[in-house]
C-alpha positions in Angstrom: -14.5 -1.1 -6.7 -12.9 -0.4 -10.1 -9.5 -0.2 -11.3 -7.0 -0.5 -14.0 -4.6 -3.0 -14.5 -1.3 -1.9 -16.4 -1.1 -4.4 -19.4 2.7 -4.9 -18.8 3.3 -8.7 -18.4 6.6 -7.9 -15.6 4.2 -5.9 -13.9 1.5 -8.7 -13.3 4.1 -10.7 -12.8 5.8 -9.0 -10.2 2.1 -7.9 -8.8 1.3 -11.8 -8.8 4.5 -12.7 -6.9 3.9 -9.8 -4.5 0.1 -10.8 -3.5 1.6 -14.8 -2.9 3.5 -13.6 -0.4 1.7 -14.0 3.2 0.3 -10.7 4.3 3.3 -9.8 6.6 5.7 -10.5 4.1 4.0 -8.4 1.7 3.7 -5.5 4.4 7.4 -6.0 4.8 8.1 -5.9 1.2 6.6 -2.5 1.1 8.2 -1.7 4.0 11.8 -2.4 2.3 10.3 -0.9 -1.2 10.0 2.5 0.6 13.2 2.5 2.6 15.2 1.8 -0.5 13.6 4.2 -3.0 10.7 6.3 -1.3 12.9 9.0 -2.3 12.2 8.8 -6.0 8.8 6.8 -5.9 6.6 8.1 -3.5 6.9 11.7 -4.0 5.1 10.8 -7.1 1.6 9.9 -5.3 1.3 12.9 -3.7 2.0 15.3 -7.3 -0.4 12.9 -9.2 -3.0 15.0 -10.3 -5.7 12.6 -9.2 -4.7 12.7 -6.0 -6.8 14.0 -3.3 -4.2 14.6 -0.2 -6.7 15.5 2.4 -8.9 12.3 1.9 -5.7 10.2 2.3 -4.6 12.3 5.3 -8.2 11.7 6.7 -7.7 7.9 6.3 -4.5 7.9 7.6 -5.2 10.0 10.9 -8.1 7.4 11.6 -5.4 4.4 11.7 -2.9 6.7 13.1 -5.7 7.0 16.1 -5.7 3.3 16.8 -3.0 0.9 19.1 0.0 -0.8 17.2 -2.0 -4.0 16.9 -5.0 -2.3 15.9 -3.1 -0.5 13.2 -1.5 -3.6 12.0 -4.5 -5.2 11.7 -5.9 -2.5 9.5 -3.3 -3.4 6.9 -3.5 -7.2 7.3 -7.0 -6.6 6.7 -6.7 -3.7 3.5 -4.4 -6.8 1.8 -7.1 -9.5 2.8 -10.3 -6.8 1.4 -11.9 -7.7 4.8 -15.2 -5.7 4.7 -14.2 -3.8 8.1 -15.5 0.2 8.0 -11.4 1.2 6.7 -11.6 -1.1 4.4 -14.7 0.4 2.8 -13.3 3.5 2.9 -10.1 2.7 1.7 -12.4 0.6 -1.1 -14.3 3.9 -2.7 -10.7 5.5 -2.8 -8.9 6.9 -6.2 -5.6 4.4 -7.1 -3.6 7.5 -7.0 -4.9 8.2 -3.5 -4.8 5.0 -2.3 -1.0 5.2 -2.8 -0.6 8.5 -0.7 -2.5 6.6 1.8 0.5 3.8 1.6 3.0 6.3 1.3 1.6 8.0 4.9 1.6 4.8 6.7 5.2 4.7 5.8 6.0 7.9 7.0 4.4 7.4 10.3 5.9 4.0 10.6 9.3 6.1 10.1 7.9 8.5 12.8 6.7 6.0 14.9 3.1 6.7 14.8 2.1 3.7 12.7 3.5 0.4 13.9 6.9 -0.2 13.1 8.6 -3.2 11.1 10.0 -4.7 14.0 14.1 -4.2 14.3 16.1 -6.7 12.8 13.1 -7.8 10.5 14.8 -9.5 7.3 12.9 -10.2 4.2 12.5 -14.0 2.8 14.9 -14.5 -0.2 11.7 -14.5 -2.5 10.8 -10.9 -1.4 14.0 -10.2 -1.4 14.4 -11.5 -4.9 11.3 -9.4 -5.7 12.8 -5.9 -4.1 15.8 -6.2 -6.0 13.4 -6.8 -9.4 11.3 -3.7 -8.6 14.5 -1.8 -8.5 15.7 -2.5 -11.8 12.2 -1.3 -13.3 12.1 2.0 -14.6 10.4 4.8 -12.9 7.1 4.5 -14.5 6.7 0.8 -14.4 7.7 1.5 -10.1 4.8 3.4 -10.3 2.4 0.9 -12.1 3.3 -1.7 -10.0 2.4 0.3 -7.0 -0.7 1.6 -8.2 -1.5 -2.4 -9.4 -0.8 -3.7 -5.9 -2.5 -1.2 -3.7 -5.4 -0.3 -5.8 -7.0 -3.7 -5.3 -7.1 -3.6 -1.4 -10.0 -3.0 0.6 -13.2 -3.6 0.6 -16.1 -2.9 -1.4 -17.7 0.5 -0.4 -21.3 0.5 0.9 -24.3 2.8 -0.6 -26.3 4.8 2.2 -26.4 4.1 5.5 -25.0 0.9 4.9 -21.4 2.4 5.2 
């Protein structure tokens, strides 16, 4: 499992702060990122020209399958690169499609299918700290971030039957 790192030394940073975060926090974080701007930032995954929408969809429709707790589990684990069968497919994934995938789990956790953030949830002043940083970044460094944090996830992919 490949990707590319922006060279950007606010991006690492803010990547680095992100990942420090325990894996809720950093779930909520995202949640928070997508409230506040999904309207200008994740439209963006699914024009990307390496994107492949139907691979995502496929991904997401398998979590979307799965109880609340399951489903929440699927993203502790993506975060932690637990070797589960998700996590391998989420692992042989494009970085651009990896963020669609992200960018569905929002929706349906606007929709309801995926596991909500539960009501009232407030963010820790770090990550709070941290969503108002990520705001101020252009649009493009939004995007690398993104792509930086997410691409990582998962596990490694299996050859053969080993999948």
């Amino acid at each position: 499992m490949t990707y590319t790192q922006t060279s950007d030394p606010t991006i690492r940073k803010y990547v680095e702060s992100w990942r420090k975060l325990d894996v809720d926090e950093q779930l909520g974080l995202f949640w928070f990122i997508y409230k506040e701007m999904g309207n200008s930032v994740t439209p963006a995954a699914p024009a990307a020209s390496t994107v492949s929408p139907e691979i995502a969809e496929g991904l997401f429709n398998q979590v979307k399958e799965l109880s609340h707790e399951e489903q929440l589990q699927v993203q502790r684990d993506l975060i932690n690169k637990a070797d589960t069968q998700i996590g391998r497919e989420y692992g042989s994934l494009g970085d651009t499609t990896k963020l669609l995938f992200w960018y569905r789990l929002s929706q349906g956790m606007d929709s309801n299918v995926i596991i909500p953030v539960p009501a009232g949830y407030r963010l820790s002043s770090e990550a709070e700290n941290l969503l108002q940083q990520v705001k101020e970044l252009a649009f493009e460094q939004q995007i690398n971030l993104f792509r930086d944090y997410v691409s990582p996830m998962g596990a490694e992919p299996k050859a053969g039957a080993e999948i």
